[in-house]
C-alpha positions in Angstrom: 74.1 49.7 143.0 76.5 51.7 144.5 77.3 52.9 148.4 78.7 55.8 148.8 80.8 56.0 152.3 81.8 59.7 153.7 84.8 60.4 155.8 83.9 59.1 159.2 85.0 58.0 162.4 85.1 55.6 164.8 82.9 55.0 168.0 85.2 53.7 170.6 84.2 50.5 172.4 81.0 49.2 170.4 80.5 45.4 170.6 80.0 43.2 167.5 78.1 39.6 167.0 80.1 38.3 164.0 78.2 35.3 161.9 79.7 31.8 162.6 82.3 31.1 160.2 81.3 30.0 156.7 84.4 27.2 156.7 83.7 25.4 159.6 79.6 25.7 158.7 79.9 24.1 155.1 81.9 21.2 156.9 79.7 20.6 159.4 76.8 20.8 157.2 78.4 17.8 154.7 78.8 15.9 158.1 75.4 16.7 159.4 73.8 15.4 155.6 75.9 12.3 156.7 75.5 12.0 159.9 72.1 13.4 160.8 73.0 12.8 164.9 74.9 16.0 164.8 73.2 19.3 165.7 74.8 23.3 164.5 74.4 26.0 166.6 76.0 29.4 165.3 75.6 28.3 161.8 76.9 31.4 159.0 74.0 33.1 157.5 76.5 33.7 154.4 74.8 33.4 151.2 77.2 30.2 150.5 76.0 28.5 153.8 72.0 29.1 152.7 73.1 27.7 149.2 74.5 24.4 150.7 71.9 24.0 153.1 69.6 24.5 149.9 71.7 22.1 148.0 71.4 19.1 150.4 67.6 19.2 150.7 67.3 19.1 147.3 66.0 16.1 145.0 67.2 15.2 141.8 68.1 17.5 138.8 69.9 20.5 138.5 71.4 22.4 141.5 72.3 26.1 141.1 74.7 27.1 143.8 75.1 30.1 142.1 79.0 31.9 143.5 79.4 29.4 146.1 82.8 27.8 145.8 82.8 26.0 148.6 79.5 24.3 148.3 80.5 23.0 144.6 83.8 21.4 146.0 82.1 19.9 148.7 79.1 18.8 147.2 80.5 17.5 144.1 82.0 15.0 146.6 78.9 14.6 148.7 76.4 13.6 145.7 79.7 11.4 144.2 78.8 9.2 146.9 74.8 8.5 146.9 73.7 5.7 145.8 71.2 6.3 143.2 71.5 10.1 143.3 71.6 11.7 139.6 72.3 15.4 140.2 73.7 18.2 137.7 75.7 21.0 140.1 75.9 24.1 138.3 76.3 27.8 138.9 76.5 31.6 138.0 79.1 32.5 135.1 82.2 33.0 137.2 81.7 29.2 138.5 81.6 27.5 135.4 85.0 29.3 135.2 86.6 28.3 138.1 88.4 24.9 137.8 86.8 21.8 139.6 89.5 18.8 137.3 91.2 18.0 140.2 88.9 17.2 142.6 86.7 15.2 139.7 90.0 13.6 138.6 90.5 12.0 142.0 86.7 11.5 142.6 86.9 9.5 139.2 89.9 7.5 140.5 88.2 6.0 143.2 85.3 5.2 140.9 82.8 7.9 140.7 80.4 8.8 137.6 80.9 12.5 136.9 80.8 14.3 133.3 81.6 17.6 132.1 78.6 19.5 130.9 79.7 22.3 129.2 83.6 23.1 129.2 86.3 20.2 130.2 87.6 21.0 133.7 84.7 23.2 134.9 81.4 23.1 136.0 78.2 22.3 135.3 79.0 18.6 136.2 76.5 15.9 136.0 77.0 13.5 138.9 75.7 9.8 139.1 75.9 9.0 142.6 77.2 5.7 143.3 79.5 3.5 145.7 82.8 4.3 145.9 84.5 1.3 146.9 88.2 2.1 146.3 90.2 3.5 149.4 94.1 5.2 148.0 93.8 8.4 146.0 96.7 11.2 145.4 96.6 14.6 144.2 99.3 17.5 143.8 99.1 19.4 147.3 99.8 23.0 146.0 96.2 23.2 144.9 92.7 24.2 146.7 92.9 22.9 150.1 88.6 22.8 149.5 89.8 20.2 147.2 91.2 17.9 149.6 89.2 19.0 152.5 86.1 17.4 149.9 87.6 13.8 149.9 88.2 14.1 153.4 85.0 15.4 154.5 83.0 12.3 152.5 85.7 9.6 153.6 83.6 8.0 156.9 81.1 7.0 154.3 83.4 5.0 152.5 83.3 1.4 153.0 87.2 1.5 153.7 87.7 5.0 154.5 90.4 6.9 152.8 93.7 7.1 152.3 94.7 10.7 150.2 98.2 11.2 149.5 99.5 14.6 148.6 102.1 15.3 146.2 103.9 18.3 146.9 104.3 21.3 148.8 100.7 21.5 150.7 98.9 24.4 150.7 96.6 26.3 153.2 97.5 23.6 155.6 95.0 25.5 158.4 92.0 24.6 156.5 93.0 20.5 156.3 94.0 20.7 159.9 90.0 22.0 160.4 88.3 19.5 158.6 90.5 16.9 160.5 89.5 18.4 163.8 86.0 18.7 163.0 86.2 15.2 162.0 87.8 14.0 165.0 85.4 15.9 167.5 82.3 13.4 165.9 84.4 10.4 166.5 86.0 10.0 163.0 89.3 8.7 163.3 92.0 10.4 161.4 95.6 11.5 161.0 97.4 14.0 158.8 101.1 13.0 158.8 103.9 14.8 156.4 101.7 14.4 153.0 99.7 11.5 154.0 96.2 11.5 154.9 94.1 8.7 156.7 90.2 8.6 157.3 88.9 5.9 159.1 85.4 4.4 158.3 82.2 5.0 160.2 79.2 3.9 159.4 77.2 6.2 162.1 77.5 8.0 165.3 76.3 6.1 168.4 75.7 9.7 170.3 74.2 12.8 169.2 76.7 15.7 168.6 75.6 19.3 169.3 78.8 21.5 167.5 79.2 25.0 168.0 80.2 26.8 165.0 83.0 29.4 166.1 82.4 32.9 164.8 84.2 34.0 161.3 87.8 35.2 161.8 87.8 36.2 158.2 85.0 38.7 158.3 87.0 40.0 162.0 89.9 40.8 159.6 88.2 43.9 158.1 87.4 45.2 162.2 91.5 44.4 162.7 91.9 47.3 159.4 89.7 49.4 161.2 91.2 49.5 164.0 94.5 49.5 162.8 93.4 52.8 160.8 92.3 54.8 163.6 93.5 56.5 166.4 95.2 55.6 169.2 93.3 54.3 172.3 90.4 52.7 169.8 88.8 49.6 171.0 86.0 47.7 169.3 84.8 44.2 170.6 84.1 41.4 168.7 81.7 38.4 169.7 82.2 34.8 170.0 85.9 33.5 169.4 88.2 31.0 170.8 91.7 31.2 171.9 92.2 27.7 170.6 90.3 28.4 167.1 90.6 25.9 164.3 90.7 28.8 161.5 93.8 29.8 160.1 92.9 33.2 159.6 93.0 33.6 163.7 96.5 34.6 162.6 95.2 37.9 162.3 95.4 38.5 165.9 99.4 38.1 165.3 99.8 39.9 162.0 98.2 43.0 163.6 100.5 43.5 166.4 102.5 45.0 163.3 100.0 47.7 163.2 99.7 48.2 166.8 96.7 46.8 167.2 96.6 44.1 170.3 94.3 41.4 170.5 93.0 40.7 173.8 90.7 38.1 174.8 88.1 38.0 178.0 85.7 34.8 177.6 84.6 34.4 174.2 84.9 38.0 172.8 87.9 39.3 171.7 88.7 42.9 172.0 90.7 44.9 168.9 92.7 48.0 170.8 95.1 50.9 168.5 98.3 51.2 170.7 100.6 54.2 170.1 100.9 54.9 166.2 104.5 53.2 164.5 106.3 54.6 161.5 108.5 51.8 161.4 106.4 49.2 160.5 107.3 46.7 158.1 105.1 44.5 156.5 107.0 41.4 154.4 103.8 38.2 154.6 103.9 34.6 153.7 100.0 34.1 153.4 99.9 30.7 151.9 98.2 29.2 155.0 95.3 32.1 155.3 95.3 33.7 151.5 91.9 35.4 152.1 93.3 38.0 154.4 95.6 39.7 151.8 93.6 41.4 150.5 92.9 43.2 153.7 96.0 43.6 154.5 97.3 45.0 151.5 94.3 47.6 151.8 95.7 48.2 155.5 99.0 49.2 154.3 97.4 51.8 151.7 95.3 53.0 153.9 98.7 53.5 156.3 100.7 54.9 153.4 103.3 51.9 154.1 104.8 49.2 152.0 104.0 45.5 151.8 105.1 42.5 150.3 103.1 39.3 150.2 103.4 36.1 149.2 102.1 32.7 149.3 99.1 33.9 146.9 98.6 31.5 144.1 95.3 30.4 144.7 93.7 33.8 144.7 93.9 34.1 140.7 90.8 31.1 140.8 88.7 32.8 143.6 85.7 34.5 142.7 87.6 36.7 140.9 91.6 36.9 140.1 91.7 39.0 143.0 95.4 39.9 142.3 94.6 41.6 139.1 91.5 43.1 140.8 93.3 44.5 143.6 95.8 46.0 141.4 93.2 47.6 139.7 91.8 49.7 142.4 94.9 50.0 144.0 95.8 51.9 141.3 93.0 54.0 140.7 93.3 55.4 144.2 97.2 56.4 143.7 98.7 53.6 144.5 101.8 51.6 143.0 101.1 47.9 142.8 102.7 45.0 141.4 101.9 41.6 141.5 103.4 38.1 140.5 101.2 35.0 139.8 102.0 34.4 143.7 102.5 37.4 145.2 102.1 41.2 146.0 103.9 44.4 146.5 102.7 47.6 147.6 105.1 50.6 147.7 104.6 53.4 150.2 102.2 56.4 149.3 101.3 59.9 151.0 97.8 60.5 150.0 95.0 58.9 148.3 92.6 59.7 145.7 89.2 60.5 147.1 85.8 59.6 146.2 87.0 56.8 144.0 84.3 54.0 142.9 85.7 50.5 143.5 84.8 48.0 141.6 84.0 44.5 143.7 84.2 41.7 140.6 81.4 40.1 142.0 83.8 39.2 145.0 82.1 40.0 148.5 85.9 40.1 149.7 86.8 43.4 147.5 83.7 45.4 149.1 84.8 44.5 152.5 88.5 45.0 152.5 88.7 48.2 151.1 85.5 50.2 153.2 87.6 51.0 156.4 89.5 53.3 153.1 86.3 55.7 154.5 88.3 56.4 157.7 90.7 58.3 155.3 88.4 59.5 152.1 85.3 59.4 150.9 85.1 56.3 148.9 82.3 53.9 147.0 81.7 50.5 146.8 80.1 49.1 143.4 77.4 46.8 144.0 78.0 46.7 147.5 75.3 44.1 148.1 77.8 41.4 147.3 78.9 41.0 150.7 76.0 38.5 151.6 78.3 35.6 150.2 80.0 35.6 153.1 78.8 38.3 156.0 75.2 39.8 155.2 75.2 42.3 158.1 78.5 44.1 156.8 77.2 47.3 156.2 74.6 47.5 159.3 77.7 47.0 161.4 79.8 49.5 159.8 77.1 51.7 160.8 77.3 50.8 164.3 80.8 51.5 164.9 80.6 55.1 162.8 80.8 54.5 159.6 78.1 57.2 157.7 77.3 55.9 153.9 74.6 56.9 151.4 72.8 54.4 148.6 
């Protein structure tokens, strides 16, 4: 299906409940399964966070997690360690796709039963649960940080704990440092040091935990565009964030002071205001520690009519889509110049857009999101706009609040 989105405009000062974020839910929901003392509040209603939750109340058999990268990581970890569990983790086409060999390869090294259903390196995998009594394990750090945030995550359970060593440059160091914290703040003892990694064992939690999931800075990123696309004087408030957030896309409140849009923050809402338009801004990224923003970004800069460059990006060719190539794509089909690298992006400077363009979303809820505040400009549509549940189901409802006027 398609949504078509008119020219619109923005209604100053509107307030916005954001869902909790979708990381820090799918790590505390592993914990939780583990350590059933620990209540959620502010859980993600994403798509991936319902298809997790599904996934651990399930028996035996086959689990469909459907797009849900996250929960395959994690849970390919989770039932690696269950005594007695026999479980096959599958998923839509685009999953068995996405490669999984890393994570089984180190899962295997500390003794786990996992095969390969279908294609060597991807998913479906069928998973015998069993004790994993081994305690070292080292894999290259310039990979999925979901990876390593997996191990990390089922560590406690571990007779010995864990000790992961990282070979490399590490990437999307953020994320690590959030599984650590959320670790730490249930009594887990831990420590990331250089490329080392230690996880202590616990075998359960003597108190019960009530965790507050903080809201999603990723889905804030596409308010920070529109913003950052209107006019001067535009405010729009976001609800509930922290000044201290584990998320490394909370970087966003820095980036955008590039586009004149300053973050302020009063209690636990945040509040996005466009100061005085700049024609000198420059936009030259290293996203390596908070990749899912570029695409946002790079869509902020068209919308602008100013150049980018970004780097840092190799792990967005494995997402739900190669989301370099995709961007490219529609990049293009609006008048813009793009080029890409396996790592990186660059987006020259452009003085109009094409209008009423369709844009195609790859299945990726990320593509629908980041380039809708292009409506501020041009009529635009989004191809099976729908896709935005993976991550932030009330997308579209709060468009509407802030001003944005769309058709189906």
């Amino acid at each position: 299906m398609v949504l078509t989105l008119t020219k619109s405009e923005i209604i100053s000062g509107m307030v916005i409940d954001i869902t909790g974020s979708k990381s820090e839910s799918n790590r505390l929901l592993i914990l939780q399964a583990l350590f059933p003392a620990i209540s959620i509040n502010n859980l993600s209603n994403s798509d991936d966070s319902e298809a997790m939750q599904k996934a651990l109340s399930a028996g035996d058999g086959i689990i469909d997690i459907h797009h849900a990268g996250t929960a395959m990581r994690f849970l390919t970890a989770y039932f690696s360690t269950l005594e007695g569990r026999n479980v096959t983790l599958t998923g839509s086409p685009r999953m068995k796709e996405r490669p999984i060999e890393i994570l089984v390869s180190a899962l295997k090294d500390l003794g786990a039963d996992i095969e390969y259903v279908e294609n060597q390196g991807c998913p479906p995998l069928r998973i015998q649960g069993k004790k994993l009594s081994k305690c070292t394990v080292a894999l290259d750090a310039n990979v999925s940080s979901q990876y390593i945030s997996a191990l990390m995550l089922v560590a406690p359970s571990l007779p010995k704990g864990l000790e992961i060593n990282l070979k490399g440059k590490v990437t999307s160091v953020p994320y690590i440092n959030m599984t650590l914290k959320l670790l730490q703040s249930i009594g887990v003892e831990g420590s990331f040091v250089d490329n080392q990694i230690s996880i202590a064992p616990k075998d359960s939690l003597k108190e019960e935990y009530h965790l507050t999931v903080e809201s999603d800075w990723s889905s804030a990123s596409y308010f920070y565009s529109i913003v950052a696309l209107s006019e001067p004087g535009t405010t729009i408030s976001l609800n509930s964030y922290k000044v201290d957030s584990l998320q490394g896309d909370s970087i966003l409140a820095e980036i955008y002071q590039k586009f004149q849009v300053e973050t302020s923050f009063m209690g636990n809402t945040i509040t996005l205001k466009k100061l005085l338009s700049d024609d000198n801004i420059n936009i030259d990224l290293d996203l390596s520690n908070s990749p899912d923003i570029a695409q946002t970004i790079a869509v902020t800069c068209l919308g602008l009519g100013i150049a980018c460059k970004i780097g840092g990006l190799h792990t967005l060719k494995i997402k739900e889509t190669d989301r370099l190539q995709a961007l490219k794509n529609e990049i293009e089909k609006l008048g813009g110049t793009f080029n890409i690298t396996k790592d990186s992006l660059e987006l020259m400077p452009i003085a109009s857009l094409n209008e009423s363009v369709e844009i195609e979303t790859y299945n990726d809820h990320r593509m629908a999101m980041a380039f809708a505040p292009l409506a501020l400009n041009i009529p635009i549509a989004i191809k099976d706009y729908e896709v935005v549940s993976k991550s932030y189901p009330t997308f579209w409802d709060d468009l509407k609040t802030v001003g944005f006027r769309f058709s189906k």
